[in-house]
N, C-alpha and C positions, 0 to 999 in steps of 0.2 A: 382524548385520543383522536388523532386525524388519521381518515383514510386517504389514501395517495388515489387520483383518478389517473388514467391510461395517460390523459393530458389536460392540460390545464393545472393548477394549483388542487391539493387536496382538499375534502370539505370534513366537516364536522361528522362523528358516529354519532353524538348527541345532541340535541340544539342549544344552542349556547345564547338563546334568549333568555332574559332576566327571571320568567316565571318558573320556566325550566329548571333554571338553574338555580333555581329558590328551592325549587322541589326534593331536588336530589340532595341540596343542602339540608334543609330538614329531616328527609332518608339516612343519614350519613350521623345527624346528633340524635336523633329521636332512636333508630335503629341499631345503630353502630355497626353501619354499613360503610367497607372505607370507599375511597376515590378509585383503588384500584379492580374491586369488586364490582363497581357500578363502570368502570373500563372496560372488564373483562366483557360482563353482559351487556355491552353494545354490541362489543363485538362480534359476539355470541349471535345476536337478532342481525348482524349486517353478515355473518358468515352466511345464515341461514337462508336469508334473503336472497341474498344474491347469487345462493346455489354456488361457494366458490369450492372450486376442485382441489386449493393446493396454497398453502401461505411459502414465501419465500420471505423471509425475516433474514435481513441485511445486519449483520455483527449481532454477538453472544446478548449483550445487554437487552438488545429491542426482538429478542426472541424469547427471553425469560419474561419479555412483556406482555405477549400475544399468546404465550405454552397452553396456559390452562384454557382461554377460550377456542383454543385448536381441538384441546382434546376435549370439551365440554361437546361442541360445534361435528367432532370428528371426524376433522379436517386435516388432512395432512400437512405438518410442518418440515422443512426442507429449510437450516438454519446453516446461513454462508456468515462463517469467521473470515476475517480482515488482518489484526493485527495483535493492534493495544489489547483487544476482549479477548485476547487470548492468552497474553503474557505479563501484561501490570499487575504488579503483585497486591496493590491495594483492588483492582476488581477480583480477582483469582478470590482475595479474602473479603469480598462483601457478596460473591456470588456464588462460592465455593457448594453451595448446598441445592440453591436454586441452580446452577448450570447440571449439578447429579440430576435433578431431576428434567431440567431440559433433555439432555440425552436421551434419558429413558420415551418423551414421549418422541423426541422428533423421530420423523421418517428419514431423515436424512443429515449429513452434518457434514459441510464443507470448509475446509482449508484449503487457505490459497497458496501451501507452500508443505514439501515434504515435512520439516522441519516443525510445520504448525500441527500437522496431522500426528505427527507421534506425541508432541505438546496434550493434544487435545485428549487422546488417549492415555498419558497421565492424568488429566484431570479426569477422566470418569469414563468416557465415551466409548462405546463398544466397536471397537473395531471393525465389524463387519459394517458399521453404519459411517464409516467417516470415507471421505472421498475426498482426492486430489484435483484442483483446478485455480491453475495459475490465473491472475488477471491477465487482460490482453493490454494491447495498446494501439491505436491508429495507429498508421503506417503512412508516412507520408509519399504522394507519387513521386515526387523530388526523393534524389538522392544525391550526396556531394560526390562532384565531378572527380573520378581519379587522376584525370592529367592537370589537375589546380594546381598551384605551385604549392608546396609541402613548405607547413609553417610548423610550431610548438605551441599552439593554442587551447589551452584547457579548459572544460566550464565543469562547471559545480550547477545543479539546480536542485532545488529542495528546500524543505524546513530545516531552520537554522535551529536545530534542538539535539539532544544528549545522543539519540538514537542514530545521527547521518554525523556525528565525531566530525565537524568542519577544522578542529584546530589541527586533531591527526593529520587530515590532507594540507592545511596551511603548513604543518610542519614538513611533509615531506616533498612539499612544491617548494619550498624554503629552500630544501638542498640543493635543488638541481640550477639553481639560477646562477651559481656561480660556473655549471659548465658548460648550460644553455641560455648564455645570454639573450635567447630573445624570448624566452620560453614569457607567456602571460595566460593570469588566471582569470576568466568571470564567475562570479557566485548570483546567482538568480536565487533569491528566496528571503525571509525574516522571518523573526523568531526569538525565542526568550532567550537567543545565543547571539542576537544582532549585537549587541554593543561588546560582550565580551571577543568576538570575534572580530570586531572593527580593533580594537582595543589590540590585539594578537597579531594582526597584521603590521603595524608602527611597530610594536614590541620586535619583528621577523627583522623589518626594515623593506620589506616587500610592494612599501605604499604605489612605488610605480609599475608592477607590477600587476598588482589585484585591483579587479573592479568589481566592487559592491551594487550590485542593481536595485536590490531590494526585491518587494514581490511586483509581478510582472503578470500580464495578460499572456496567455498561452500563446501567441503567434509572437510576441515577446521570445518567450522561453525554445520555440523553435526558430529563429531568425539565430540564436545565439548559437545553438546547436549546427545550424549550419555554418557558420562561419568556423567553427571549432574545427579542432583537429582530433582531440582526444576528448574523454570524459571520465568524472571522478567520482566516487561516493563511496568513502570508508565509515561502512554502517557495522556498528558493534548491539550488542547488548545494554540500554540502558541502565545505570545504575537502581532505576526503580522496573527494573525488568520488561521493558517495552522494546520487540523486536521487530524486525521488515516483515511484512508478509510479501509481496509480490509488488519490488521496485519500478514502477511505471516509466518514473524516470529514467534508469536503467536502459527498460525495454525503447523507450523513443531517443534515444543515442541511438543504440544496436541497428535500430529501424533503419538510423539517417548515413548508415556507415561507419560511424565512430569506431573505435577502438573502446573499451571501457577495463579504466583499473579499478576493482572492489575489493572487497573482501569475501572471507568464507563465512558468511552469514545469511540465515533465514531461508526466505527463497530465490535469493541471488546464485544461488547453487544450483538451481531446478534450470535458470535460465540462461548461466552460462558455464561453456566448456570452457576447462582451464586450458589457457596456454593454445587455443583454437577460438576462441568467440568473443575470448575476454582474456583479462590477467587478474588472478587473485590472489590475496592475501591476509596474512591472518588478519585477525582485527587487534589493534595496537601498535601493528609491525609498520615501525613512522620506516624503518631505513628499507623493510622488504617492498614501501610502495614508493618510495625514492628510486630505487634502486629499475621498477616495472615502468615507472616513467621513463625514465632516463635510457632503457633500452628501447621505447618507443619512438622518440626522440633523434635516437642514434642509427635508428634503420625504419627508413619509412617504405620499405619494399615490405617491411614484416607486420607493417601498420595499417598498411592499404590493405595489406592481402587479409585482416585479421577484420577489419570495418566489413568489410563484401558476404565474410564468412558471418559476421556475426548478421547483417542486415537477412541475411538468405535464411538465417536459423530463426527470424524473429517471422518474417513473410512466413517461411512453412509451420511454424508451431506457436507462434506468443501474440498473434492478433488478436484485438477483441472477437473478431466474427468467430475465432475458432473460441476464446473461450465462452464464447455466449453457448456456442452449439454444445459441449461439453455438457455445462451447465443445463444445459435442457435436457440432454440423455440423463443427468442425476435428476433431473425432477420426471422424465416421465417412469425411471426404471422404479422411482420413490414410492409413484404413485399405481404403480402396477403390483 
């Protein structure tokens, strides 16, 4: 088990020298002590030590890691869910037992999405204990100029995988090129849906049209953003049950201006107003986000004025600095 330092790289709870680690190896067959008993009680001697006030355990899994040396320690635990640890049905079923009793000890239990919060509370969690706190996002000081000349320029950024549905959005950027001829796609991102999604684009006939970036450096990923005009992400339900928690991506469009079309999924719903912030639709619906393009497209007075709204709503509520501060109010009200 490694502890995380304030900075620099984390270092060892145990020494991970040969005699050391002889030691405990022996402990472990002699005894029948496992690995994560002799985990827990490091951590136990480094809570103690260090006199710490409060464990903040990042996703379900690395909090059912840390639970029992919390409550051995009697430390309080403040456990922030993300996404997958909340909704893949193979963790739900390997943790099912272990998250009941995460609940019981943590002080605290955060989701990053309305959606995940009522999630969490089917899986066990006592509702007085669970809290709301979207992630945030930089905000860049650049914003796109509104007297630029108004183009059809879409991006896509993200992981090419089941849960951000790229062939959805290839389908319904498919439609509109026959009315907006200049209309052009970039995809920023790779993923175990790269090839079937190169593959889907020749299949459209859209090849001059879409540009495959692959994965990119973040000043990559916002150099594309600004050149954009709109932006896409039709995020469904994965088949093996993995949903959005709080689309960042999203949030860094809205920031730069954008217009954003999504769907009604996860915590895309926390972050944007329909038909004021954003356009949404269901998830599936290829002709309902054909259709939100296409009116973007056709009135770019309702597309500027909808980028400005959505940038204002992200500066007053979906910055990282506000969700940090958030976030601290749950760890000190946790801790009181």
């Amino acid at each position: 088990m490694v502890r995380e330092g304030s900075s620099g790289p984390g270092r060892y709870l145990a020494s991970r020298a040969l005699v050391p680690l002889g030691f405990r190896w022996l402990i472990r067959h002699v005894m029948g002590v496992t690995v994560a008993a002799q985990d827990t009680r490091a951590f136990v001697k480094m809570l103690e030590r260090d006199r710490i006030d409060v464990v903040l355990a990042e996703y379900g899994p690395t909090a059912v890691s840390v639970m029992e040396a919390c409550r051995q320690a009697g430390v309080p635990l403040v456990v922030h869910f993300h996404g997958y640890d909340a909704y893949m049905t193979h963790i739900i079923e390997e943790l099912g037992t272990q998250y009941r009793r995460l609940f019981d000890i943590s002080s605290a239990i955060i989701g990053v999405s309305r959606h995940m919060c009522e999630q969490l509370i089917r899986l066990g969690a006592p509702a007085e204990k669970v809290c709301f706190n979207a992630c945030g996002a930089e905000v860049s000081q650049r914003k796109r100029p509104t007297d630029r000349e108004c183009g059809h320029r879409f991006a896509m950024i993200g992981r090419l995988v089941e849960k951000k549905a790229p062939f959805v959005s290839l389908m319904a950027f498919s439609q509109i090129c026959t009315s907006v001829p200049d209309a052009t796609l970039e995809i920023v991102g790779d993923g175990p849906l790269t090839a079937a999604t190169q593959q889907m684009v020749r299949a459209l006939g859209i090849e001059d049209r879409v540009t495959l970036h692959g994965a990119q450096s973040h000043d990559f990923v916002m150099a594309v953003l600004e050149r954009s005009d709109y932006f896409l992400q039709h995020s469904v339900q994965a088949p093996n049950g993995d949903m959005e928690g709080t689309p960042v991506g999203v949030l860094e469009a809205m920031g730069l201006g954008l217009p954003v079309v999504s769907t009604r999924h996860g915590g895309i719903c926390d972050i944007i107003s329909e038909n004021e912030t954003g356009i949404l639709v269901d998830e599936y619906d290829v002709e309902g986000m054909a259709q939100a393009m296409r009116s973007l497209c056709e009135n770019s007075e309702f597309a500027i004025h909808m980028g400005e709204k959505a940038r204002k709503s992200v500066v007053d509520n979906w910055t990282s600095e506000k969700s940090i501060a958030r976030l601290s109010e749950i760890i000190r009200f946790a801790t009181h």
